[in-house]
FINU-97955 format. One record per residue (C-alpha): x, y, z; chain; residue in one letter. Coordinates in steps of 0.5 Angstrom, whole numbers, m for minus. Example, Ala and Ser with C-alpha at 12.3 -4.5 7.8 and 13.67 -1.06 7.14 Angstrom:
2
@xx 25	yy m9	zz 16	ch A	aa a
@xx 27	yy m2	zz 14	ch A	aa s
% end
This chain:
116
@xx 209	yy 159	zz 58	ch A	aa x
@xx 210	yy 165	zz 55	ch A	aa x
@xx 214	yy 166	zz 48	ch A	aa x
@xx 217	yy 173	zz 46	ch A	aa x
@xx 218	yy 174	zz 39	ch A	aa x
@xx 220	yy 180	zz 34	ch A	aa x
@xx 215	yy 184	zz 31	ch A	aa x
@xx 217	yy 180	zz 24	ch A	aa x
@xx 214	yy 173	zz 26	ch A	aa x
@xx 208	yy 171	zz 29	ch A	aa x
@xx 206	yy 169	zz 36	ch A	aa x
@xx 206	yy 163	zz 38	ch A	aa x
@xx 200	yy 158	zz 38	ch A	aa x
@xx 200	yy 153	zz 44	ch A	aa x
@xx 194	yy 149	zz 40	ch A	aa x
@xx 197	yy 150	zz 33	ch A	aa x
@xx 204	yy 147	zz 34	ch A	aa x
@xx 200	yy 141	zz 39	ch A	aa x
@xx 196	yy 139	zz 34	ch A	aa x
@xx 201	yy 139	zz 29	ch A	aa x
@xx 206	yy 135	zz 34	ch A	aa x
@xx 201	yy 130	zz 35	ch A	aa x
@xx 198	yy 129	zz 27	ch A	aa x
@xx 206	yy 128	zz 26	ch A	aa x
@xx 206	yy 123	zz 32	ch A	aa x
@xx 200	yy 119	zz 28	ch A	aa x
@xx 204	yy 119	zz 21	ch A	aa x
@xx 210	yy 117	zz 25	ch A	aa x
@xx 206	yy 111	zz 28	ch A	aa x
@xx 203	yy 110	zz 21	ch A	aa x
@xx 209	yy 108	zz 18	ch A	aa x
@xx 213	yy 104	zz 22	ch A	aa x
@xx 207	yy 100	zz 22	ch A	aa x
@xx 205	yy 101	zz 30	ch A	aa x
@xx 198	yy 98	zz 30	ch A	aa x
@xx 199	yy 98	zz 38	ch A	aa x
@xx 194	yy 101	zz 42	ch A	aa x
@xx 192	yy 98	zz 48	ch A	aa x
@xx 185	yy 96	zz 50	ch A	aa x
@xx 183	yy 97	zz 56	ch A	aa x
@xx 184	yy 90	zz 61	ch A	aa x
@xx 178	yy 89	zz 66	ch A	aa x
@xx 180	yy 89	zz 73	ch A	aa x
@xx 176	yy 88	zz 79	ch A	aa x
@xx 181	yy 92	zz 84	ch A	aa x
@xx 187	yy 87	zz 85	ch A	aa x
@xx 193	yy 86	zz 82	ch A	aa x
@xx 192	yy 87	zz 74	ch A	aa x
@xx 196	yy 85	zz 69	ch A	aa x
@xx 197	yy 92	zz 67	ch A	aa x
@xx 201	yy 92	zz 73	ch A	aa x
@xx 206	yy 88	zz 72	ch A	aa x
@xx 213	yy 89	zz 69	ch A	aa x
@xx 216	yy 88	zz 63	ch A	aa x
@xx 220	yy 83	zz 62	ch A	aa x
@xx 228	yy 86	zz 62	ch A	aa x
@xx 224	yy 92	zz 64	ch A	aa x
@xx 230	yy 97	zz 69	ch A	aa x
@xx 229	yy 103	zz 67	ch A	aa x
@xx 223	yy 109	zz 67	ch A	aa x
@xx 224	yy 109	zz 58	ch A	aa x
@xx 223	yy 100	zz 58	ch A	aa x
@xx 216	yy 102	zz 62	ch A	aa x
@xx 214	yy 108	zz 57	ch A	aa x
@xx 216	yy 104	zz 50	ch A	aa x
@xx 213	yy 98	zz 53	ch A	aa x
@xx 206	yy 102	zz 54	ch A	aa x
@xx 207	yy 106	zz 48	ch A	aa x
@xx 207	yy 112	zz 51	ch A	aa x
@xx 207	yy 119	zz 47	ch A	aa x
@xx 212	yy 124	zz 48	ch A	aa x
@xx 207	yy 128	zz 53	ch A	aa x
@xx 204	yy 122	zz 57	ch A	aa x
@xx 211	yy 119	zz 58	ch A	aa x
@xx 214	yy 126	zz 61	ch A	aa x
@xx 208	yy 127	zz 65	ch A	aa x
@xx 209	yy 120	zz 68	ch A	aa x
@xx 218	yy 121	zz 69	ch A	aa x
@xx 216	yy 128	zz 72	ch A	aa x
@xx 211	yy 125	zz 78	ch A	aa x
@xx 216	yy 119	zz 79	ch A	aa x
@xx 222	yy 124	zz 80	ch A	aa x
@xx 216	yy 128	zz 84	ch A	aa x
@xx 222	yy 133	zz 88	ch A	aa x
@xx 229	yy 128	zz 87	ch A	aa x
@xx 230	yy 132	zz 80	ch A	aa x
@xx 237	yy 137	zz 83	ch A	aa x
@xx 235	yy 143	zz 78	ch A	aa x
@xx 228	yy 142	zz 80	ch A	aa x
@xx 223	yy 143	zz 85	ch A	aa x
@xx 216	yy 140	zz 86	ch A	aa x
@xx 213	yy 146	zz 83	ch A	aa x
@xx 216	yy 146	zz 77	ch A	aa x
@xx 215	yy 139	zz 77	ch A	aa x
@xx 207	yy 139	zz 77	ch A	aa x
@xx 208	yy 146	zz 73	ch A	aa x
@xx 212	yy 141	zz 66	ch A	aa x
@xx 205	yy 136	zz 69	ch A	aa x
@xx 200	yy 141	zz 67	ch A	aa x
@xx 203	yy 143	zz 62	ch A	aa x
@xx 204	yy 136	zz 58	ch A	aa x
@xx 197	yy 134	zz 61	ch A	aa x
@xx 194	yy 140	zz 57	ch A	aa x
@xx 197	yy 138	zz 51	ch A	aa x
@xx 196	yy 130	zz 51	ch A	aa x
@xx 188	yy 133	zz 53	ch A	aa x
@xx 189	yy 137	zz 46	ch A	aa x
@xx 191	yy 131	zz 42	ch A	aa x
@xx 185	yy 127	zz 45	ch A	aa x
@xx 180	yy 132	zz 43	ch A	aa x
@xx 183	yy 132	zz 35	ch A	aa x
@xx 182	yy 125	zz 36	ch A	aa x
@xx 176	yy 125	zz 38	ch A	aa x
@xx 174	yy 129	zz 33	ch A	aa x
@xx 177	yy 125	zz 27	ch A	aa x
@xx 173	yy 118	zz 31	ch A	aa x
% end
């Protein structure tokens, strides 16, 4: 994705403002005191708990907020669920705003990482 901007202003950096949006993300976390994060549920290749829905679950948002999914994982998920339905929007434009949220999430783990 490519920005224009004056001759005044700096360039934008996609890796700046990712890893910013995510330390913003973990501070928001911090204080509504959300210590939700899922450890991983053993599966022997059948039906896991991880599979079922929530409880009142009716829309997309229920599943996301359910898995406390972030910002970029949950428009990765929205876009390969409407893969092509969306009437403004092609397959190409779909996989384009999944590549493009799919580097940022990468980015966010690699902060992480690099804080564990």
């Amino acid at each position: 994705m490519t920005f224009e901007t004056s001759s005044n202003e700096p360039e934008y950096d996609a890796q700046k403002d990712g890893e910013l949006s995510y330390l913003v993300a973990i501070e928001a976390k911090r204080l509504r005191g959300d210590t939700h994060w899922p450890e991983p549920i053993q599966s022997d290749g059948g039906s896991t708990s991880y599979y079922q829905l929530p409880e009142g679950a009716k829309e997309l948002n229920d599943l996301i907020e359910h898995k406390g999914m972030s910002f970029a994982l949950g428009n990765i998920f929205k876009a390969w669920y409407r893969w092509g339905n969306k009437d403004v929007a092609s397959k190409l434009y779909d996989v384009n705003k999944i590549i493009y949220f799919a580097e940022r999430l990468k980015r966010q783990l690699e902060i992480e990482n690099d804080e564990h």
